[in-house]
N, C-alpha and C positions, 0 to 999 in steps of 0.2 A: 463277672470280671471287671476288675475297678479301670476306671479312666485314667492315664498315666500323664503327667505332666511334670516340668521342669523348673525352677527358682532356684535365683542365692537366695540365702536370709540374713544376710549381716553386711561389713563392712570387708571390701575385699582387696588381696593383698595390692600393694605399689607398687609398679616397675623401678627396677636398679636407679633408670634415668630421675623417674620422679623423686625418687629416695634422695638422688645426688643432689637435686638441683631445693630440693626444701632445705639442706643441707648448707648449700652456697649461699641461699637468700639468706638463712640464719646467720650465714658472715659476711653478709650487707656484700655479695659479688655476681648477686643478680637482683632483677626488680623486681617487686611485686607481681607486674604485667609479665615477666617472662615467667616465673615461677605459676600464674596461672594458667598460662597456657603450656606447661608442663603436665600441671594437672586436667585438663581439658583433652590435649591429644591420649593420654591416660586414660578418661573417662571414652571416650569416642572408639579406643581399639575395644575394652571391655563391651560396650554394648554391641560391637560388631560381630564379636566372638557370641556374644549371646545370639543375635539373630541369626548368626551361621550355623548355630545347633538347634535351631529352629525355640528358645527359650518360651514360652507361653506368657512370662511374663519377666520385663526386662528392666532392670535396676541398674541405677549407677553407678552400683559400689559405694555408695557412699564417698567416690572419691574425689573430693572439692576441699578446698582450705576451709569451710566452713563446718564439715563433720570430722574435725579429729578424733572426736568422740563423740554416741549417740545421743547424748545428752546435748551437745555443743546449742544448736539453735533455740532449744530451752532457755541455759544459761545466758546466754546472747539476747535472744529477741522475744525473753514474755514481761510483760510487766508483772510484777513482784516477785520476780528471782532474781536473784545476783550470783555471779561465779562467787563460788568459795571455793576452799582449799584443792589442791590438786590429789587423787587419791586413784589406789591402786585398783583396776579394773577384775573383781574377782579373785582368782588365782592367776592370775595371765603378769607379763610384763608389759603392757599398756599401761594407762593411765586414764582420767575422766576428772574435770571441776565439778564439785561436788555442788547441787542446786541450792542453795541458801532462801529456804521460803521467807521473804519476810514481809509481806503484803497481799492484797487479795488479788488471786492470778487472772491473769485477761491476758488473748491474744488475738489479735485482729484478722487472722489464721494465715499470716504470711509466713513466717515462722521458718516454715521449711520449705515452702517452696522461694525463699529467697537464694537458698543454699545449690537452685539446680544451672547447668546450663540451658539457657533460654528457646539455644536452639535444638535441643534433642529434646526439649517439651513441648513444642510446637508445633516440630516433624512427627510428635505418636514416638518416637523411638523409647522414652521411657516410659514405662508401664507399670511398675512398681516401686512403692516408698516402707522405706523400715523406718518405725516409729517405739519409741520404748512405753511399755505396758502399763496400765498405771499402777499394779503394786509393785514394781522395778521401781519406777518412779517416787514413789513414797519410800521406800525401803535406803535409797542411797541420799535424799532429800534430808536437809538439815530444817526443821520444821520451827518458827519462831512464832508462827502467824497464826494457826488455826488449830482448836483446841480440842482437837485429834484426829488421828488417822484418816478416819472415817469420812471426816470433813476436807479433807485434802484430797481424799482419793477421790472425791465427788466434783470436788472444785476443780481438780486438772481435767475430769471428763468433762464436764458440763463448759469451761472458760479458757481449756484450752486444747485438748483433742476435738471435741466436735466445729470448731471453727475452722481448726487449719485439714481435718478430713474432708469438710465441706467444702472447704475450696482447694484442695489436691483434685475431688471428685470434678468440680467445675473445670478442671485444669485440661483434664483426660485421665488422670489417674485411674486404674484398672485394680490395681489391687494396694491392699493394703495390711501392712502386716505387722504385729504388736510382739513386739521382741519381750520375754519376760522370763529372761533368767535369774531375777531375783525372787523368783516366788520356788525355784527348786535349788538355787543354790545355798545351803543353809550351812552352812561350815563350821559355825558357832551358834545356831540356834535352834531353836522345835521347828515344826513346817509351821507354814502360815495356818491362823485356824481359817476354818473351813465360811465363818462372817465374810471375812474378808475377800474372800474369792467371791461369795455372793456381791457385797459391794462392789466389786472389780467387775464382778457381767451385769450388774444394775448399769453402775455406770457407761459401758461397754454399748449396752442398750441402745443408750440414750447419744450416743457416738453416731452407731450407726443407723440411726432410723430416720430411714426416706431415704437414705443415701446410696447411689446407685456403683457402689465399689463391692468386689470380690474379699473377704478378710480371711485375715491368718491369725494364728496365735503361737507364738513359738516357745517353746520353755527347753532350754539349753543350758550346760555347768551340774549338774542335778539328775539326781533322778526322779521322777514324777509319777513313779509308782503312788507312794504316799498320798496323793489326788486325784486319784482314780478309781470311780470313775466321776468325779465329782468335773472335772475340768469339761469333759463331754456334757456335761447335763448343766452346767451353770454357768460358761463362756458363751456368748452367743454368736461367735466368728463362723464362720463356712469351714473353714479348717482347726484343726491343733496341730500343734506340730511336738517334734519331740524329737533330743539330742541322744540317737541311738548308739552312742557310747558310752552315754549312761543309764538310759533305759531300755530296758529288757520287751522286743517286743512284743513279746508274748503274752508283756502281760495289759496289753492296750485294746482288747476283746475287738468289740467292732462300731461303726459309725459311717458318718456320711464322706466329710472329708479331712484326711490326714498329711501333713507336713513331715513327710520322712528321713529326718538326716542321717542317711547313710553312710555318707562319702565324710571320716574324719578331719576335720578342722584347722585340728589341730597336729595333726600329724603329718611329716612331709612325706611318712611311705604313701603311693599316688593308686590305691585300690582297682584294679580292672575292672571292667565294665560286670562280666560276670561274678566277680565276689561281691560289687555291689547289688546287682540283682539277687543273688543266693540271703543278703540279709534282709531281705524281703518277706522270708517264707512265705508263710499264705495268708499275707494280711490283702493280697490281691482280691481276695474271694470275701474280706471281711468289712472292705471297704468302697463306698461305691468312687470316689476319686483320689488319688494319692500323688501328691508331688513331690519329687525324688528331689533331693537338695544337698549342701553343707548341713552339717550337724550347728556348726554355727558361723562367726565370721570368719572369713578365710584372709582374715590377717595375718595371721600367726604364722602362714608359712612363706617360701620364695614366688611371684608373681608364677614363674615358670611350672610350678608344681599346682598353686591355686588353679591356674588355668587350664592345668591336664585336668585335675577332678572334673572341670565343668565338663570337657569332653568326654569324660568317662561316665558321669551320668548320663548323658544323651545317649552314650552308646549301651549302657545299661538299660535305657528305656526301651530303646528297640529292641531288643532280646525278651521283655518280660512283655511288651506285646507280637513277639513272636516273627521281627521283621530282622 
């Protein structure tokens, strides 16, 4: 019987309040300072909500002026990227600045952890960081600098993932989890060949090693049938994870540890505890740990409804271990 455990994996919805008040700053009718600490009391109920459902590992949401998108502290704070153009997130109504490579990448790995409150990193309260994959990252990147793919995918592992993991790990960081809905969302093209994903756990490798953090790997938008079972045998994270609304899990055999998005995302109908549990079937028996999550970020839908899901997981977990 697998080990049951609980995560967001993305960026999670805004309350009405903070919607309003990002809203007013944009018409110069509040400050800066008040608009962050919109987003701060924001971030502070989320985490509390996490550790009241007892979460295993607790994320911010993402919710800071600095991740309007998961790309933001990229574009912002690596040397040889610049924001470019503003582009549409997928099939979603979000949006994302597109990474404009035009230099050789380095980052001093503060990157993302300048993005947190200081004080819910200090207190342990946060526990996990969503970070984008690197062929997500090469895939939405506008490449001027390095003369291919292969060479980018390497260069963000090596100059700019393994700096700022290394020092998330130093921070207390717990887990860590590599968002990579570009390598199943293919809308317009073939799947990724299969080089690529080796590149992608080369470098991955070379991320994690000596580093004392827990990893995810999450592939969401997609279904990822078509890299299976290659994602298991050539990611080297503790988990994969997978957007069970687009893939089938049945067809995901078995493994050590698994990222199950069961609870829709993207949908405001808010799943009970038990229909989340039933789409589990008996990947319990095929997997030795599984964390029940969002399929992906839970942007997309009302604060009020995001935050039932999270309770409806926890209450799901108790049921599939039998409490």
């Amino acid at each position: 019987m697998a080990e049951y455990l609980i995560a967001l994996t993305g960026i999670h919805s805004r309350s009405e309040e903070t919607i309003q008040a990002t809203q007013d700053w944009e018409r110069a009718r509040i400050s800066p300072r008040e608009l962050s600490k919109r987003f701060s009391d924001d971030t502070r109920r989320l985490v509390d909500l996490q550790q009241s459902l007892s979460f295993d590992f607790v994320s911010d949401g993402l919710l800071t002026m600095h991740w309007q998108d998961i790309l933001r502290p990229f574009t912002t704070s690596v040397k040889g990227v610049k924001k470019g153009a503003m582009v549409r997130w997928f099939n979603t109504n979000t949006f994302y600045f597109t990474p404009v490579v035009a230099g050789e990448l380095l980052s001093d790995g503060s990157a993302v952890s300048r993005t947190f409150n200081p004080s819910l990193v200090k207190s342990g309260a946060i526990t996990k960081v969503i970070l984008p994959d690197p062929l997500t990252f090469v895939e939405l990147a506008e490449n001027s600098h390095y003369t291919s793919r292969e060479r980018l995918i390497f260069a963000y592992c090596d100059n700019v993932l393994r700096p700022e993991v290394e020092h998330l790990s130093r921070m207390g960081i717990g887990y860590v989890q590599f968002s990579a809905p570009g390598v199943v969302a293919r809308f317009r093209g073939k799947p990724l060949p299969r080089a690529e994903l080796e590149q992608a756990g080369e470098g991955l490798r070379t991320v994690l090693k000596g580093v004392k953090v827990r990893s995810g790997y999450h592939t969401f938008f997609g279904d990822a049938a078509p890299y299976l079972p290659a994602l298991f045998d050539l990611i080297p994270t503790d988990d994969i994870g997978f957007d069970f609304t687009e893939t089938d899990p049945a067809s995901l055999g078995s493994g050590e540890g698994l990222i199950a998005g069961v609870a829709d995302a993207r949908s405001s109908y808010v799943e009970s505890a038990g229909e989340l549990a039933l789409r589990m079937g008996g990947l319990g028996e095929k997997f030795r740990k599984i964390t029940l999550a969002p399929s992906c970020d839970l942007q997309y839908v009302p604060r009020s409804v995001a935050d039932a899901k999270l309770r409806n997981l926890a209450a799901a977990r108790l049921r599939l271990i039998g409490k």
